[in-house]
C-alpha positions as CSV (number, residue, x, y, z in Angstrom):
1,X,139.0,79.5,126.2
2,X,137.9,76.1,125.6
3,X,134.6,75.3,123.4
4,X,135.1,71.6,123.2
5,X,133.3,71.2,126.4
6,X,130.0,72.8,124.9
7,X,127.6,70.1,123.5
8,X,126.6,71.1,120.3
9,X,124.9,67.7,119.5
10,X,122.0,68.2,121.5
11,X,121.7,71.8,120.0
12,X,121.8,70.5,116.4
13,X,119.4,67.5,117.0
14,X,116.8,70.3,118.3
15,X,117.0,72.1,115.3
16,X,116.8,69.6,113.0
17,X,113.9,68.3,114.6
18,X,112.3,71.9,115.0
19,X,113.3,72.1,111.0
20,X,111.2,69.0,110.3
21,X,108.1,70.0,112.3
22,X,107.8,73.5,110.3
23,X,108.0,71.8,107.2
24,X,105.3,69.2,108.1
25,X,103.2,71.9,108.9
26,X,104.0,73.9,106.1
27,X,102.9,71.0,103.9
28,X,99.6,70.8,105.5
29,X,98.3,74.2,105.8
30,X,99.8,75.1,101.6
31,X,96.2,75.7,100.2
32,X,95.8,77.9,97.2
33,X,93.2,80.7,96.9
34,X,91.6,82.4,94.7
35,X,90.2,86.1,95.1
36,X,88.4,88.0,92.0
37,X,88.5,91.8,92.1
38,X,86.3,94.6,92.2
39,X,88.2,95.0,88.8
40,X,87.8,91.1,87.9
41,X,84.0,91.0,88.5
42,X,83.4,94.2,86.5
43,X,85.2,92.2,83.4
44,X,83.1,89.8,83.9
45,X,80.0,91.8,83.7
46,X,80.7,93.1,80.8
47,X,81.6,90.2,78.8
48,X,78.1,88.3,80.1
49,X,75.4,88.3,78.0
50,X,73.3,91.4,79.6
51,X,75.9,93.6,77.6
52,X,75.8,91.7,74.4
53,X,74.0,94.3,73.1
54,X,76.6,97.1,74.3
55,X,79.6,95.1,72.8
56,X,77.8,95.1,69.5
57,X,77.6,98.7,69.4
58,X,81.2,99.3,70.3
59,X,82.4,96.9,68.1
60,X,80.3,98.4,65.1
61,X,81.5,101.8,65.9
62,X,85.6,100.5,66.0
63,X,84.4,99.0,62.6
64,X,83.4,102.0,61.0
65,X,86.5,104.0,62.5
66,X,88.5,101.1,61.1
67,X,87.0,101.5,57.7
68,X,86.8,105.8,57.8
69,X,83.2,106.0,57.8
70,X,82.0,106.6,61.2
71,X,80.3,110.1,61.2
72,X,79.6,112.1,64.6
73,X,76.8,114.8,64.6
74,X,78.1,117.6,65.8
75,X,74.5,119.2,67.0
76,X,74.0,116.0,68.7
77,X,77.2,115.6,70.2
78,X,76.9,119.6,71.9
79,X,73.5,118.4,73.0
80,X,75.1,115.3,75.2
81,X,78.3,117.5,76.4
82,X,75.9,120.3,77.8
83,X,73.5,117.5,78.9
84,X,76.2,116.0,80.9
85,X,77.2,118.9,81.8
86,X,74.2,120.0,83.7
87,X,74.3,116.6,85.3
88,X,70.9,115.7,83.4
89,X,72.2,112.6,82.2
């Protein structure tokens, strides 16, 4: 069998110029994107300024289990549990 005969010039040439179309339009549709998450946006949240107030207490109460002194009323605390519990809070 013979494959001289076969022009593969004229296939190669149409690859190579298929090749350099595709990357031509690869280079002009590349866009970056950003997307925030449910996850993201809930970060966010928190660290704005409406929970300022809640990041104060948290960050009192790590200070005080840092430093051995944070005390938890038991009373209270059974209140809460069977509060939740009953779904009244």
């Amino acid at each position: 069998m013979n494959i001289a005969s076969v022009k593969f010039k004229g296939i190669e040439n149409l690859y190579t110029r298929n090749k350099q179309e595709v990357k031509q339009t690869l280079k002009v549709n590349n866009r970056d994107t950003v997307e925030i998450s449910d996850l993201g946006m809930y970060l966010n949240k928190i660290n704005s300024s409406e929970d300022k107030d809640r990041l104060e207490k948290i960050n009192e109460i790590k200070r005080k289990i840092e430093n051995n002194t944070y005390r938890i009323d038991s009373n209270e605390l059974a209140k809460k549990i069977i509060e939740r519990t009953k779904g009244e809070i």
